[in-house]
TITIFI-707435 format. One record per residue (C-alpha): y, x, z. Coordinates in steps of 0.001 Angstrom, whole numbers, padded with zeros to 6 digits, always signed. Layout:
N
YXZ/...
! end
This chain:
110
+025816-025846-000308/+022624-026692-002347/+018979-026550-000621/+018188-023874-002519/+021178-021894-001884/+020527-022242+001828/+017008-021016+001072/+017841-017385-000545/+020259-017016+002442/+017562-017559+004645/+014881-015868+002716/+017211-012532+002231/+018840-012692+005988/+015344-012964+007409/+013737-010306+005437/+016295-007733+006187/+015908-008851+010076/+012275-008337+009502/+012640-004771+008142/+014594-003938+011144/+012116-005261+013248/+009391-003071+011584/+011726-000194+012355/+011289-000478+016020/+007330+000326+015976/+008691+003853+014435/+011447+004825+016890/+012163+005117+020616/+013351+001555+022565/+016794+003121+022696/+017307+003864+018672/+015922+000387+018615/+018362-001068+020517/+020936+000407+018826/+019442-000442+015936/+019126-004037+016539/+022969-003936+017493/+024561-003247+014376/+025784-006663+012506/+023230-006795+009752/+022675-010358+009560/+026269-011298+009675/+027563-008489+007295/+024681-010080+004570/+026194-013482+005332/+029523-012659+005122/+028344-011324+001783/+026760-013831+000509/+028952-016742+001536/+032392-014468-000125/+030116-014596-003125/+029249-018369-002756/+032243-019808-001175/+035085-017179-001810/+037153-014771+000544/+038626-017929+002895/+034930-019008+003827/+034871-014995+004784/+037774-014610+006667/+037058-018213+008625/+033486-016582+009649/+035728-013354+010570/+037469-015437+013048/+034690-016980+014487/+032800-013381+014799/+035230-012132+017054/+034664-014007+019966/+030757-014378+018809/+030765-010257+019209/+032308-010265+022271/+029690-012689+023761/+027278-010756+022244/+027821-007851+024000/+028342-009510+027300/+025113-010786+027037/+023464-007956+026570/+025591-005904+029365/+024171-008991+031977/+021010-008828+030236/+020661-004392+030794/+022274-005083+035146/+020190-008278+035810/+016425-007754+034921/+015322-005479+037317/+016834-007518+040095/+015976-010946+039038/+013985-010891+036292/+013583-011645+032748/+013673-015165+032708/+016329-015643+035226/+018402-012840+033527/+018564-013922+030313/+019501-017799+031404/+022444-015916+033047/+023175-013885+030384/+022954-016616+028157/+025337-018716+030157/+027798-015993+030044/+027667-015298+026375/+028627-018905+025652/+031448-018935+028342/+032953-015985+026691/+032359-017511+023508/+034313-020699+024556/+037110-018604+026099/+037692-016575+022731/+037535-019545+020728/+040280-021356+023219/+042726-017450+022908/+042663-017882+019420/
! end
């Protein structure tokens, strides 16, 4: 993949995370959330990589997003049970440790 390739994927996947972003100053914390949940960066970049690299390249990141969505959400259920009781910093270290051990385990089951 060219530099400039990698550029428009970046330019167009960060714009469209920055729109969402702009969404949340409009709606309550909990639309936001749920906004902020759905897979719009990896739908665009499945998108543009089928264009780019052809359907494999899309069903090889479909395999990887698998396990990447369920670490996803386990981070954020650690993340929503461990705040109040230990903080933010401590609670998203935790989280963060968990997300990449579920990771690891997916990647391993497949």
């Amino acid at each position: 993949m060219d530099w400039q390739r990698l550029l428009f994927d970046f330019m167009i996947g960060g714009g469209l995370i920055a729109a969402v972003v702009s969404v949340f100053h409009f709606v309550s914390p909990l639309i936001g959330g749920i906004i902020a949940a759905v897979p719009v960066r990896i739908g665009i970049t499945m998108f543009l990589g089928g264009i780019a690299e052809g359907s494999g390249f899309v069903l090889g990141m479909l395999r990887g997003s698998i396990p990447g969505s369920f670490g996803a959400f386990s981070f954020m259920f650690v993340l929503s049970r461990a705040t109040r009781r230990l903080g933010i910093w401590r609670s998203f270290s935790i989280a963060t440790l968990v997300c990449v051990l579920v990771v690891c385990i997916g990647l391993v089951m497949q």
